[in-house]
N, C-alpha and C positions, 0 to 999 in steps of 0.2 A: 582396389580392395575386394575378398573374393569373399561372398556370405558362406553360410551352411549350405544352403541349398545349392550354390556355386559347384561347392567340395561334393555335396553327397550325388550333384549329377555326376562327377566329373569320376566317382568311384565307379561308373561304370565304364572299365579299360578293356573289357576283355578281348578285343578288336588289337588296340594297340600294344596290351603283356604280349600277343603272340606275334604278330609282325617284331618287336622289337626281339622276343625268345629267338625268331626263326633269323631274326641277322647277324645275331651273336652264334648263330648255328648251335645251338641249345636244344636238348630234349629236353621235353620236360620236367622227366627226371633229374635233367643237371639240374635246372633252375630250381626244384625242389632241394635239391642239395648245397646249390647255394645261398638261398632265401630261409631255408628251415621252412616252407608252407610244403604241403604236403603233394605229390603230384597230381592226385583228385579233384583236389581242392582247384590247385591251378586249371587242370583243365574244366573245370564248372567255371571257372571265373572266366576264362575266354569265352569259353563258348554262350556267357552272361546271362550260366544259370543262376550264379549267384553276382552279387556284390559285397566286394571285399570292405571289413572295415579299416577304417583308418590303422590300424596296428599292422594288420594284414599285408596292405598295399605299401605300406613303408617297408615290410622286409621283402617284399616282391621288387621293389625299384633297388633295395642295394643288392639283391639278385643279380639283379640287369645294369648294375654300378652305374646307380641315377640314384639323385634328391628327387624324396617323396614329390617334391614339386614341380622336376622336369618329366615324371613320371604323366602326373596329373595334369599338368600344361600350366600349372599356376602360375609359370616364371617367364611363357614366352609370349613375348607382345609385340606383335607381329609378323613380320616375313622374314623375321630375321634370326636365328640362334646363333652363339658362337659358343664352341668350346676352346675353352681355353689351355694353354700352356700346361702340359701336367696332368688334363685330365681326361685325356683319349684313353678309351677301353684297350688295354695290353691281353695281348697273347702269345703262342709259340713256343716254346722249349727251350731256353737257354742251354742246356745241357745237350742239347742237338746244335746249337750254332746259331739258331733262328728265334729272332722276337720281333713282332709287330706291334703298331699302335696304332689301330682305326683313330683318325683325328675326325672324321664328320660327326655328325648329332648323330645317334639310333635314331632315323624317324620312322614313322610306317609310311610306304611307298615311294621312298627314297629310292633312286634307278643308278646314280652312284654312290661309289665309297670312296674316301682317299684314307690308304695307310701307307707307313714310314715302315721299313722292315732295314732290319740288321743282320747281317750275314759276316761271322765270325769265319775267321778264314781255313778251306778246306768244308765248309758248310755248305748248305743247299737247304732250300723252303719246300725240298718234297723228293720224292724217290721217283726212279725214271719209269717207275712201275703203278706208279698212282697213276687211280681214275681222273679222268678231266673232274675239279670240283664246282665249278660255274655254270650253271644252266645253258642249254642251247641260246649260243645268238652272243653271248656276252664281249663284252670287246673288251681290254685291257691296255693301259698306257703306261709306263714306266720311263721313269727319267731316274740317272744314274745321278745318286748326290756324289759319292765321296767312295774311291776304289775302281775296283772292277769286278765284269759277271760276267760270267755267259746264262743267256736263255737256250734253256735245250727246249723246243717245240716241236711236238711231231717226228722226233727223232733229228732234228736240224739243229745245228749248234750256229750261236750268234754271239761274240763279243762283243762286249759292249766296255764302254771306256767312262770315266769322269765323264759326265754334261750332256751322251747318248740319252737320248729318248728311243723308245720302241713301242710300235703299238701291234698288237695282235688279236687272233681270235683264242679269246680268250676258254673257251669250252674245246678245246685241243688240249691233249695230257703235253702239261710244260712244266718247269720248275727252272727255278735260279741259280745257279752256281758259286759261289766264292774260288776263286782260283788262288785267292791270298795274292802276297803274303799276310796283310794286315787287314782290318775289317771292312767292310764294302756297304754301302746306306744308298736304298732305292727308293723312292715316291712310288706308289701305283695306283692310279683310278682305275676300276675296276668298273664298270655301263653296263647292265643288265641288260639282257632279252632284247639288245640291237638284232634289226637284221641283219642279214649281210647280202651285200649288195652284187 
């Protein structure tokens, strides 16, 4: 059972709105756009010049598609979270080919992600002209659910088949392929700031 005083310490997030803003790759400004709090406001609350109230921080966590209370940590008891079935944060472009679902918790300094991506056939998760998006060092593993891809990395093409796993450096401009006909389903953990050895 969590007092007032529990809750009114726990209103100060401003550490955690911005780890969790920066893994959803969010400016400010989105999150103000998605929260309705204003992007001012947000960044005072990070930088915990202020403390958000209760009304506040409830539309800052469906911002960051969380209950005020995975928000605030009121829900997790111990070393363990699980999200469930349904409710990993979705993104990507349908109308491009590409949707993802981050399946891990947003936590702050969490060093992996695991997301689910669908690749509609004739698709790809980025153009061969994109910048690397991954900070230096990142490493990336990928296991083929269902279909087929090529990774184009570094200008190198790799097919991959049903049940391939691939691992790579992940801060090298890559992207996925669908080659079709039908639609293609990849796993990838994504490991920050590894070295490389």
């Amino acid at each position: 059972m969590h007092t007032v005083d529990d809750i009114e310490r726990q209103i100060r997030i401003g550490p955690r709105v911005r780890a969790l803003r920066e893994a959803m790759d969010l400016s400010l400004r989105d999150l103000a756009e998605r929260s309705g709090v204003s992007a001012p406001m947000l960044s005072q609350v990070e930088r915990g010049e202020t403390s958000p109230t209760l009304q506040v921080a409830g539309k800052i966590a469906a911002g960051l598609e969380l209950r005020l209370s995975q928000l605030l940590r009121l829900d997790e008891s111990g070393s363990v979270t699980v999200v469930r079935d349904g409710e990993g944060r979705r993104g990507g472009a349908a109308r491009r080919g590409h949707t993802f679902t981050v399946l891990t918790a947003p936590m702050p300094g969490q060093r992996a992600e695991l997301s689910r991506h669908v690749l509609a056939a004739g698709a790809q998760t980025g153009r061969h002209d994109d910048p690397p998006m991954h900070e230096p060092g990142a490493r990336e593993v990928a296991l083929v659910e269902q279909g087929a891809v090529v990774l184009v990395i570094d200008g190198e093409r790799h097919e991959l088949g049903q049940g391939d796993c691939v691992t790579f450096d992940a801060d090298l401009p890559h992207h996925f392929e669908n080659p079709g006909p039908g639609d293609a389903t990849l796993l990838a953990v994504l490991s920050a700031g590894l070295r490389r050895s």
